[in-house]
PyMOL Python script that loads the backbone (N, CA, C, O; Angstrom):
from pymol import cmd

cmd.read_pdbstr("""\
ATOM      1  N   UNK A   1     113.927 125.529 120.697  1.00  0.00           N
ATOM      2  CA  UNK A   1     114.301 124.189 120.277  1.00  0.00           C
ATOM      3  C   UNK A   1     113.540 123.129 121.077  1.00  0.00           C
ATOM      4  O   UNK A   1     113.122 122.079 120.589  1.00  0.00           O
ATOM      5  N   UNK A   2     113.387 123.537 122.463  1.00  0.00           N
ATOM      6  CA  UNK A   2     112.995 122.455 123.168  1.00  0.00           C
ATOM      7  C   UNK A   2     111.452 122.143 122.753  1.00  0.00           C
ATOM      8  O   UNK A   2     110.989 121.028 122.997  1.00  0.00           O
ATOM      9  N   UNK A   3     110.694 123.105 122.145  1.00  0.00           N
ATOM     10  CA  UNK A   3     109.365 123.094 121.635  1.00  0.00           C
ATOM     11  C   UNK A   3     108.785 122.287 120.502  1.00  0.00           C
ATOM     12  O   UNK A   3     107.698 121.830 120.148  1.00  0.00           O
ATOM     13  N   UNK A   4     110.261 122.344 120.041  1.00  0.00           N
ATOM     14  CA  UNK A   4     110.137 121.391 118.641  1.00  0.00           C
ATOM     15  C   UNK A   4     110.421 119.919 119.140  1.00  0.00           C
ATOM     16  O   UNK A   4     110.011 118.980 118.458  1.00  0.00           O
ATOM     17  N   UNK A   5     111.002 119.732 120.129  1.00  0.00           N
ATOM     18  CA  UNK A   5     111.245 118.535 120.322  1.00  0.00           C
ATOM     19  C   UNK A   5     110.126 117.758 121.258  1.00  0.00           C
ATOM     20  O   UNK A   5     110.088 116.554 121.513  1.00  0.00           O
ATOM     21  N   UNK A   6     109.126 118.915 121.741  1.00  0.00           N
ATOM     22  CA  UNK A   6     107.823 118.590 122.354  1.00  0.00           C
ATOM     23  C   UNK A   6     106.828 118.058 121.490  1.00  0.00           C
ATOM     24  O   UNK A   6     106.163 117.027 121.592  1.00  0.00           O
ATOM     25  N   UNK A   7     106.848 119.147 120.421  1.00  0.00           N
ATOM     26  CA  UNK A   7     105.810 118.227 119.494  1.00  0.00           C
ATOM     27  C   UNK A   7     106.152 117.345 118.064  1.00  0.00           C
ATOM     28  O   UNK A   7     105.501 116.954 117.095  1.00  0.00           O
ATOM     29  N   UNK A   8     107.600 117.274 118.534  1.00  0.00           N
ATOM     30  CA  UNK A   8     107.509 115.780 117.437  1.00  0.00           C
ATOM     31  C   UNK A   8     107.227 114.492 118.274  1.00  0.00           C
ATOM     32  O   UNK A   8     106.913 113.356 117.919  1.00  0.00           O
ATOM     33  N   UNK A   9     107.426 115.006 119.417  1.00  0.00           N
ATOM     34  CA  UNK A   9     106.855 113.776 120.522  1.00  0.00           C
ATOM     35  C   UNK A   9     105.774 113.641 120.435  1.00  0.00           C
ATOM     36  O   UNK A   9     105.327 112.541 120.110  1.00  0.00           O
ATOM     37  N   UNK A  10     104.929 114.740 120.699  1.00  0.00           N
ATOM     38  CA  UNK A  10     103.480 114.982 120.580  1.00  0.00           C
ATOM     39  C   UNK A  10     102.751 114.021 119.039  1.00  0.00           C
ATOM     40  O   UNK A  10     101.808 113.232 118.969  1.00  0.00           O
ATOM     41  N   UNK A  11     103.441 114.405 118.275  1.00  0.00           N
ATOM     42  CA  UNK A  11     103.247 113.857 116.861  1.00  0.00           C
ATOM     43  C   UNK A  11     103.650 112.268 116.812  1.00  0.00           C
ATOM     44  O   UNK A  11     102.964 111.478 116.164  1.00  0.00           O
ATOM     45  N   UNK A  12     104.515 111.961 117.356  1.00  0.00           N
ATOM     46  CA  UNK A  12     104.798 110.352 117.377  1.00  0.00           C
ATOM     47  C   UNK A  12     103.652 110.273 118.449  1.00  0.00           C
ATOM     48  O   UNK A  12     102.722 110.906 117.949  1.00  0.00           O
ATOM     49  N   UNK A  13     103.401 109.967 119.252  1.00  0.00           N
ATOM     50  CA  UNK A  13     102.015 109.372 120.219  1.00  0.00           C
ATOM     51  C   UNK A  13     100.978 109.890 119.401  1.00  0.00           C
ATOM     52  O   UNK A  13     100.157 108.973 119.374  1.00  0.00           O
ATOM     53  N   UNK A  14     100.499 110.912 118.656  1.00  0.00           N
ATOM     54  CA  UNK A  14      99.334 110.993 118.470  1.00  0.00           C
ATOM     55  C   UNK A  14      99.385 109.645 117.013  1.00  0.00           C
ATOM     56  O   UNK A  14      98.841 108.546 117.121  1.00  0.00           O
ATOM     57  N   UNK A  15      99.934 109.976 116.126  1.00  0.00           N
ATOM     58  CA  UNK A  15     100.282 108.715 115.238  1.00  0.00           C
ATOM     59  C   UNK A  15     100.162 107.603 116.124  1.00  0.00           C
ATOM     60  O   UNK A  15      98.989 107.281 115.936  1.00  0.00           O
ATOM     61  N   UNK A  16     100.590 106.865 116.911  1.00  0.00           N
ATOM     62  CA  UNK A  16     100.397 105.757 117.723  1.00  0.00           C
ATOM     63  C   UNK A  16      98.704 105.799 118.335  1.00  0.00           C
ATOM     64  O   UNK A  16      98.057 104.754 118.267  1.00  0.00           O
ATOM     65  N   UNK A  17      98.221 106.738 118.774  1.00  0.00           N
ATOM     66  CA  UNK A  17      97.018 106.195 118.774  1.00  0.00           C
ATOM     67  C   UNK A  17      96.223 106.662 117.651  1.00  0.00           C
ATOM     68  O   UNK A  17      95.088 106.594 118.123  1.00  0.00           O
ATOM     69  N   UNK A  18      96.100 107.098 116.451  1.00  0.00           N
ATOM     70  CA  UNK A  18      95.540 107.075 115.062  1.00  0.00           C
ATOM     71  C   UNK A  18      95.601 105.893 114.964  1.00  0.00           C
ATOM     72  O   UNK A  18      94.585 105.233 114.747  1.00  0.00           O
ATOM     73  N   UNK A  19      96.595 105.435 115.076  1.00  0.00           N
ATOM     74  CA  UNK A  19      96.893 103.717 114.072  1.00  0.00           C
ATOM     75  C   UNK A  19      95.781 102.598 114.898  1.00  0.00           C
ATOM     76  O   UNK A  19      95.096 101.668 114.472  1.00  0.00           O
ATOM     77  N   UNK A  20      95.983 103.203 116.310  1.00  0.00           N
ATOM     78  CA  UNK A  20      95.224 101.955 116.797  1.00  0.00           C
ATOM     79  C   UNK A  20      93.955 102.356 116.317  1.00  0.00           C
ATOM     80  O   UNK A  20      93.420 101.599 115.507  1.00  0.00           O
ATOM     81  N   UNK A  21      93.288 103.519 116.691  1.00  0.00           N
ATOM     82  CA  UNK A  21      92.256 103.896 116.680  1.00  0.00           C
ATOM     83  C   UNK A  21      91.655 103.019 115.033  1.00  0.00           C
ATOM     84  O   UNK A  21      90.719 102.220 115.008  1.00  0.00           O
ATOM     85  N   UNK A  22      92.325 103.365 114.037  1.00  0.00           N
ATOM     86  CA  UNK A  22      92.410 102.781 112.751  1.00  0.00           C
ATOM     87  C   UNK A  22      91.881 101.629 113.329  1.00  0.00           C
ATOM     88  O   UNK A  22      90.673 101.407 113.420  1.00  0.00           O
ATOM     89  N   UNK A  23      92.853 100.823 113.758  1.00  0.00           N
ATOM     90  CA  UNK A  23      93.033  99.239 113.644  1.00  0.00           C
ATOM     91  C   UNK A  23      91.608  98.585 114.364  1.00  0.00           C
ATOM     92  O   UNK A  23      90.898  97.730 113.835  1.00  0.00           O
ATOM     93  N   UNK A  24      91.446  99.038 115.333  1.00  0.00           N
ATOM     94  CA  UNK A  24      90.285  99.225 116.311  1.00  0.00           C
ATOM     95  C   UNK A  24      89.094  99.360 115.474  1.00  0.00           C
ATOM     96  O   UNK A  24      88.261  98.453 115.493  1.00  0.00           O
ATOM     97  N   UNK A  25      88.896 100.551 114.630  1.00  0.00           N
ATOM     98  CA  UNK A  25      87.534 100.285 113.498  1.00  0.00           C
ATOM     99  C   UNK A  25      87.732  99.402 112.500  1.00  0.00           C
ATOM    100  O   UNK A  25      86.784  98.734 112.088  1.00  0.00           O
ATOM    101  N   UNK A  26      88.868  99.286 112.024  1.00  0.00           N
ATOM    102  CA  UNK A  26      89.123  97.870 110.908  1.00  0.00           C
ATOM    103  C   UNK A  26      88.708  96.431 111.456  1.00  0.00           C
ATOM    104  O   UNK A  26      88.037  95.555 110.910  1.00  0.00           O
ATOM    105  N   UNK A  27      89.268  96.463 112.600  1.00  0.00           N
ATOM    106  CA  UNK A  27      88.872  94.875 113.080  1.00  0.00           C
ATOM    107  C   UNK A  27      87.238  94.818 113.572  1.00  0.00           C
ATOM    108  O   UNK A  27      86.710  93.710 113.484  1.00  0.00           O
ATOM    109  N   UNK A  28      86.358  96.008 114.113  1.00  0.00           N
ATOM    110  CA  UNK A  28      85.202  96.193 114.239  1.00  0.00           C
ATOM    111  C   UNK A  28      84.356  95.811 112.509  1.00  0.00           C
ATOM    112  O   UNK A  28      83.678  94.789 112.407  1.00  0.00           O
ATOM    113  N   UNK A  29      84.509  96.622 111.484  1.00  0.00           N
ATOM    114  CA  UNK A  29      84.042  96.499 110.533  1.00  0.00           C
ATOM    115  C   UNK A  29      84.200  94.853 109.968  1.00  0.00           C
ATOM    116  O   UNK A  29      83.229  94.448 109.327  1.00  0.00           O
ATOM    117  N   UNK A  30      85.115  94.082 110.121  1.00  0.00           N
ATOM    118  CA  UNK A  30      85.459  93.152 109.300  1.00  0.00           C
ATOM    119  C   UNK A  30      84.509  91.938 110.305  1.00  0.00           C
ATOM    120  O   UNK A  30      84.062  90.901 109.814  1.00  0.00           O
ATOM    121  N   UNK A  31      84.323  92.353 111.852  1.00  0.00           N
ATOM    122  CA  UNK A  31      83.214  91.215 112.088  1.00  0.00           C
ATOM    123  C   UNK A  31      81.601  91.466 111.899  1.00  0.00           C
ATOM    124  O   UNK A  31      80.728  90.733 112.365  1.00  0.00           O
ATOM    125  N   UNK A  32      81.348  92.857 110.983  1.00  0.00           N
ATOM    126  CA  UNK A  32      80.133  93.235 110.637  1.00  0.00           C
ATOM    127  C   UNK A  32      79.301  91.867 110.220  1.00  0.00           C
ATOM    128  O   UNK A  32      79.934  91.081 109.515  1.00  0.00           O
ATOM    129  N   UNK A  33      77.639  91.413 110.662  1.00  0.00           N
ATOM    130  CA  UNK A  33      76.889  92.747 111.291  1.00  0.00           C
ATOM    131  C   UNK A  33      76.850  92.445 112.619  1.00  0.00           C
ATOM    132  O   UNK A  33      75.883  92.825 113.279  1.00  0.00           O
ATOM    133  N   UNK A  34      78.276  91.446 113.437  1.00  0.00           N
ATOM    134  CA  UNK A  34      78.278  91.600 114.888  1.00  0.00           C
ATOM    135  C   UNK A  34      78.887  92.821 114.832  1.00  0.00           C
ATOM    136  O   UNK A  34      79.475  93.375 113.902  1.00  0.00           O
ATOM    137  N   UNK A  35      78.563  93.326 116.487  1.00  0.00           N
ATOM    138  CA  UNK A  35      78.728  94.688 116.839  1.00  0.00           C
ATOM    139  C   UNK A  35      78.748  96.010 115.788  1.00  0.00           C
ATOM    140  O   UNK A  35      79.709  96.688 115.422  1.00  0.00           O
ATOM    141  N   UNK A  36      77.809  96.079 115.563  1.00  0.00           N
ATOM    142  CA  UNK A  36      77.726  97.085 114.251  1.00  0.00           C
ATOM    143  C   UNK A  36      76.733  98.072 115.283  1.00  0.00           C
ATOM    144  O   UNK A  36      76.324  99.091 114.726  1.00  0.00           O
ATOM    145  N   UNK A  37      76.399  97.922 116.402  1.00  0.00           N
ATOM    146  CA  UNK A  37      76.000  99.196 117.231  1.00  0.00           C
ATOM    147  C   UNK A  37      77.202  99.682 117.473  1.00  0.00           C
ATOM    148  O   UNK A  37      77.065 100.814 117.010  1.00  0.00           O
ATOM    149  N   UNK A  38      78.492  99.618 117.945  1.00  0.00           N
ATOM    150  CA  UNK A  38      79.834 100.210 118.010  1.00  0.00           C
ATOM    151  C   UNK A  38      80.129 100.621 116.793  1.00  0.00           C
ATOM    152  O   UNK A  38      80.874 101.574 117.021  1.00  0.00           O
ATOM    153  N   UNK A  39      80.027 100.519 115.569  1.00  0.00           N
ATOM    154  CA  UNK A  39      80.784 101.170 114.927  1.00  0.00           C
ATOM    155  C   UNK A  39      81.107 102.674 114.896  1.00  0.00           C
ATOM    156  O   UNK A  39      82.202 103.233 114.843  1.00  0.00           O
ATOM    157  N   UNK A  40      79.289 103.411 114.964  1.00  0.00           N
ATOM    158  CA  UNK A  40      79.759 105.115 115.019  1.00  0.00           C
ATOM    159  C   UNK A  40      80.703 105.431 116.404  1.00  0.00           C
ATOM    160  O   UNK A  40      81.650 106.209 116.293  1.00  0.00           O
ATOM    161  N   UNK A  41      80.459 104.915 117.455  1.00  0.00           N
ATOM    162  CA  UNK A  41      81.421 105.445 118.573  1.00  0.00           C
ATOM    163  C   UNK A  41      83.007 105.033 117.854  1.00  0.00           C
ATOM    164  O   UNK A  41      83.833 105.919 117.636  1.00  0.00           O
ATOM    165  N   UNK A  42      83.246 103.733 117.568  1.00  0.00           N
ATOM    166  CA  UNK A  42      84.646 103.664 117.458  1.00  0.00           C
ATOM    167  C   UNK A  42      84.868 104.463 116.376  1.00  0.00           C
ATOM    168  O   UNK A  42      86.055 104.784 116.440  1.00  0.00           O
ATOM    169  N   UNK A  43      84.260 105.052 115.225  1.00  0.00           N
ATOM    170  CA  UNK A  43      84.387 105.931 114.087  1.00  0.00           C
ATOM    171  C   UNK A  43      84.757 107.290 114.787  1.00  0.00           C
ATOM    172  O   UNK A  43      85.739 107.940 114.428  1.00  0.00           O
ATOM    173  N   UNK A  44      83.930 107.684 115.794  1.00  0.00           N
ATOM    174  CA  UNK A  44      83.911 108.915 116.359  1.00  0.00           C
ATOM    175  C   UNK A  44      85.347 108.945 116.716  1.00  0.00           C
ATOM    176  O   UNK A  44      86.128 109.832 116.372  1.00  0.00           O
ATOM    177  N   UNK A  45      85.693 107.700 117.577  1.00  0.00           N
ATOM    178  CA  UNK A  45      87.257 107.980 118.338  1.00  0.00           C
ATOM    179  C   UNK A  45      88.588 108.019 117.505  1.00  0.00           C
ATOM    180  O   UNK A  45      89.723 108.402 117.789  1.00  0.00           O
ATOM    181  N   UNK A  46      87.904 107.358 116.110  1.00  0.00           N
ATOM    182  CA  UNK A  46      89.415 107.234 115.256  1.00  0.00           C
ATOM    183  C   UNK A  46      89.119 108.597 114.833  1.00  0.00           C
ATOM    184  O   UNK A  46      89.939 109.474 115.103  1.00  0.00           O
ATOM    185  N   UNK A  47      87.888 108.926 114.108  1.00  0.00           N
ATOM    186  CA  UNK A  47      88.021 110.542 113.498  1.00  0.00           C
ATOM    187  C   UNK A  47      88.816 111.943 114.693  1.00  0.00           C
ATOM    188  O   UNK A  47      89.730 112.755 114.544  1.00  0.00           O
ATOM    189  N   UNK A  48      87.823 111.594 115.871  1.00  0.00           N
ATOM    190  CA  UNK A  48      89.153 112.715 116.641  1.00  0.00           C
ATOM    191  C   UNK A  48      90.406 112.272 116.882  1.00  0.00           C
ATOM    192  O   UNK A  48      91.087 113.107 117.476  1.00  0.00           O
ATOM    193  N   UNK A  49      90.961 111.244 116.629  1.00  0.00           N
ATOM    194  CA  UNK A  49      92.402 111.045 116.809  1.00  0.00           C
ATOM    195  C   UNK A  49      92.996 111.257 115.414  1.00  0.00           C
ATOM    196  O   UNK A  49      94.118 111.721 115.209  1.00  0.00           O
ATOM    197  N   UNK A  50      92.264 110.931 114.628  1.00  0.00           N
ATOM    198  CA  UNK A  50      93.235 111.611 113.107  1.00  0.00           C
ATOM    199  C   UNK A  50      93.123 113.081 113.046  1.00  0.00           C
ATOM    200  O   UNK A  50      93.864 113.748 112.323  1.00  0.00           O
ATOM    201  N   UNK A  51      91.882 113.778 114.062  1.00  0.00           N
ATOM    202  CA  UNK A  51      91.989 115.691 113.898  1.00  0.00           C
ATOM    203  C   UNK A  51      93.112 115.943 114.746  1.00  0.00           C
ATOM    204  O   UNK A  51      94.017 116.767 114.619  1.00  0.00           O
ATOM    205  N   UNK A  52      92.919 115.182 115.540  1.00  0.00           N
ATOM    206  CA  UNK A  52      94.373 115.477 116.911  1.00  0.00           C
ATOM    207  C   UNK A  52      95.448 115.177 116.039  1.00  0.00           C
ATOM    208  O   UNK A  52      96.373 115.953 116.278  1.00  0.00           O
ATOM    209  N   UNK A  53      95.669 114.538 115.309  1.00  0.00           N
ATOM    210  CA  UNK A  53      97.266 114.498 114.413  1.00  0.00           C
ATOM    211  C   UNK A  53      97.405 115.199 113.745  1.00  0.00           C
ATOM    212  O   UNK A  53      98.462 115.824 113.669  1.00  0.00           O
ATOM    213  N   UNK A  54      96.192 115.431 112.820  1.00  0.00           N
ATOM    214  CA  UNK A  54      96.170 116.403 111.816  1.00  0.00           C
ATOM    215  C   UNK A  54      96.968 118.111 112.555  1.00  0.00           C
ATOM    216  O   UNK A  54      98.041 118.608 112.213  1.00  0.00           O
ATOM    217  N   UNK A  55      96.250 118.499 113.318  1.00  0.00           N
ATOM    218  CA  UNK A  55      96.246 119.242 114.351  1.00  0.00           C
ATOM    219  C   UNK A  55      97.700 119.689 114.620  1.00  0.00           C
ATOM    220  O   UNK A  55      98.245 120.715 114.213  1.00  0.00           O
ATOM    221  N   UNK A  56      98.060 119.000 115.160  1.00  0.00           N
ATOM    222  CA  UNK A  56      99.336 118.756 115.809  1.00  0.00           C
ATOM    223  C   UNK A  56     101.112 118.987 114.817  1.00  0.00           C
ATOM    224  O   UNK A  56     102.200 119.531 115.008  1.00  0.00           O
ATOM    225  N   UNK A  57     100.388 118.133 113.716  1.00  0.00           N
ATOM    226  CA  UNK A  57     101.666 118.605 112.566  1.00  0.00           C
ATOM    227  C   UNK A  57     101.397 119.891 111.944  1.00  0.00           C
ATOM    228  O   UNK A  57     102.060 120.924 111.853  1.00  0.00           O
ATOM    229  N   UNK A  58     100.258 119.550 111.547  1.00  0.00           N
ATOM    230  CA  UNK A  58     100.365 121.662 111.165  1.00  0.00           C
ATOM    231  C   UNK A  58     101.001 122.433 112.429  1.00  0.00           C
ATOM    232  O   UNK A  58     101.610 123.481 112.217  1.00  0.00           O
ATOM    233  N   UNK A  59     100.889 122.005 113.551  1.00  0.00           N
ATOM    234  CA  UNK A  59     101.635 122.853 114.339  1.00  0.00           C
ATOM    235  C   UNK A  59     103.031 122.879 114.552  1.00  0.00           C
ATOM    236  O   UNK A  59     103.673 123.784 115.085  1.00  0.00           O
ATOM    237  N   UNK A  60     103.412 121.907 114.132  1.00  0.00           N
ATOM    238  CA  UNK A  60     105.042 121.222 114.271  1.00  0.00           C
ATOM    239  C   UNK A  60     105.215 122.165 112.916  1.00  0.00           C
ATOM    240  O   UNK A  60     105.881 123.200 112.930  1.00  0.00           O
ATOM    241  N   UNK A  61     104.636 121.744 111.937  1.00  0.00           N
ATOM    242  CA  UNK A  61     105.147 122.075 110.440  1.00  0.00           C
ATOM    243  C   UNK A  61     104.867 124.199 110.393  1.00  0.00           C
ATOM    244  O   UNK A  61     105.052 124.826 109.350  1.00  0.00           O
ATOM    245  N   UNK A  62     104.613 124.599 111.164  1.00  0.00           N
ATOM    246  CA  UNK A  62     104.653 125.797 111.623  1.00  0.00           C
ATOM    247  C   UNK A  62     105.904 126.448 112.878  1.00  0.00           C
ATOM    248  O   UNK A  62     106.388 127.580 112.878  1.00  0.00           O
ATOM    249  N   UNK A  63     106.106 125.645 113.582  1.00  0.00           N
ATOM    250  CA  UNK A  63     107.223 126.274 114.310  1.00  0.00           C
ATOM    251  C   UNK A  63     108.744 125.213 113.677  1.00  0.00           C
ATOM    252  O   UNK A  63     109.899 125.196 114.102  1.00  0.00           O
ATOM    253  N   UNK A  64     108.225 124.584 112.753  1.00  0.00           N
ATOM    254  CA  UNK A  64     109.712 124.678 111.790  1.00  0.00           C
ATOM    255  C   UNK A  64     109.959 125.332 110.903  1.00  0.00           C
ATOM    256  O   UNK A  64     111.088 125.633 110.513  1.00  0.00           O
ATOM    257  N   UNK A  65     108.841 125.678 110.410  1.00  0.00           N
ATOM    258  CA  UNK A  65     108.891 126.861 109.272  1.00  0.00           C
ATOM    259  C   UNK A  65     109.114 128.541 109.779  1.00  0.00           C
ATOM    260  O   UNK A  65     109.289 129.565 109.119  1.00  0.00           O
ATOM    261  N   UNK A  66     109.029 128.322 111.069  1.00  0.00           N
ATOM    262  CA  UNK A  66     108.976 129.587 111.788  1.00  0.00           C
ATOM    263  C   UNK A  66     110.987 129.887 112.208  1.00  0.00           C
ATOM    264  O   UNK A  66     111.702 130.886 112.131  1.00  0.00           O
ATOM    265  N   UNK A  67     111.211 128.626 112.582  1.00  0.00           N
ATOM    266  CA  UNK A  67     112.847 128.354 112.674  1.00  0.00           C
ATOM    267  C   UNK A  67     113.379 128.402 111.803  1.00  0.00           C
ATOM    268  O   UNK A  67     114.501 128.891 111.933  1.00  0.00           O
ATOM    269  N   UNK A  68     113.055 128.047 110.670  1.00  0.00           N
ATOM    270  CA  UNK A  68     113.869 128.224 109.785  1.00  0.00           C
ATOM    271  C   UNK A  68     114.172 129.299 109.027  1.00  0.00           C
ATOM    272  O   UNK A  68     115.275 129.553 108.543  1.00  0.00           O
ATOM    273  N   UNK A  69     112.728 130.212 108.888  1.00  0.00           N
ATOM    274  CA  UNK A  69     112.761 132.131 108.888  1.00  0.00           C
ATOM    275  C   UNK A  69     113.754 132.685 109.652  1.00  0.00           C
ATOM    276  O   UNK A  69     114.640 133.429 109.233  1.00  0.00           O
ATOM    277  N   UNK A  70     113.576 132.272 110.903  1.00  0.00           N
ATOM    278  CA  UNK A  70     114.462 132.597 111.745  1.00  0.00           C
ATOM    279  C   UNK A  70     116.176 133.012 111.745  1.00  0.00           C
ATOM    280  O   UNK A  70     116.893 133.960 112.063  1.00  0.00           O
ATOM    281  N   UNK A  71     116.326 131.281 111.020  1.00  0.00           N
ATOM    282  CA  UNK A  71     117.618 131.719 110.572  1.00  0.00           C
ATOM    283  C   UNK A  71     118.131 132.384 109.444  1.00  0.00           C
ATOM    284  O   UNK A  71     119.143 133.066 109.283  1.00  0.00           O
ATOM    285  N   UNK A  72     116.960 131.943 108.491  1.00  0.00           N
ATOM    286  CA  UNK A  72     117.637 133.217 107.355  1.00  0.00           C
ATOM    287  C   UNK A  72     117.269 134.334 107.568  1.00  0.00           C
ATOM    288  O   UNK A  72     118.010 134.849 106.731  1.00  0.00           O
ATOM    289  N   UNK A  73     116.593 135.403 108.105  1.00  0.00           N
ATOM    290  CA  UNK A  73     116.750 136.696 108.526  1.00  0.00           C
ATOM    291  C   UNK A  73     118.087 137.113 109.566  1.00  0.00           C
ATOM    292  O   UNK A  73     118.432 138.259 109.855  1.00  0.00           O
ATOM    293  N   UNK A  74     118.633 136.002 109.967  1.00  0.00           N
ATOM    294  CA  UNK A  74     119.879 136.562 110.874  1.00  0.00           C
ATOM    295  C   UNK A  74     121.368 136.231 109.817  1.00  0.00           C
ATOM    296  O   UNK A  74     122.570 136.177 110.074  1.00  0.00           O
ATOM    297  N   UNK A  75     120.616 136.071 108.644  1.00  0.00           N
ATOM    298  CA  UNK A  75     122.131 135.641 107.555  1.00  0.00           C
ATOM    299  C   UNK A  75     122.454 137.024 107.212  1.00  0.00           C
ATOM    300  O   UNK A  75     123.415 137.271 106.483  1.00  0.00           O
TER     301      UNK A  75
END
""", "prot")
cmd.dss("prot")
cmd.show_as("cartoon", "prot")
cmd.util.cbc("prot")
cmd.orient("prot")
């Protein structure tokens, strides 16, 4: 149990920095063509923070699906 409650934590912070990461290339793009040498780095940092979420719920969405086997084999 306590594992599950690790990575829905895990999953709320990684969502919190996706969003910025997001927000961070949105507000970069919209003062295009200032700082348009930053864009691939800040692209780079939002893309690994959306694999790190991505990541992360398949793993959540695996040890709930794993709990919940759990209990119906002990019915």
């Amino acid at each position: 149990m306590l594992k599950l409650e690790e990575l829905k934590k895990r999953v709320r912070k990684l969502t919190s920095r996706a969003g910025i990461a997001k927000m961070e290339l949105h507000g970069l793009t919209e003062d295009l063509p200032r700082g348009w040498s930053e864009v691939t780095s800040v692209a780079e940092k939002a893309a690994r923070a959306f694999a790190a979420l991505q990541a992360a719920k398949r793993e959540l969405a695996a040890a709930e699906n794993s709990k919940w086997e759990a209990r119906f084999r002990n019915i």
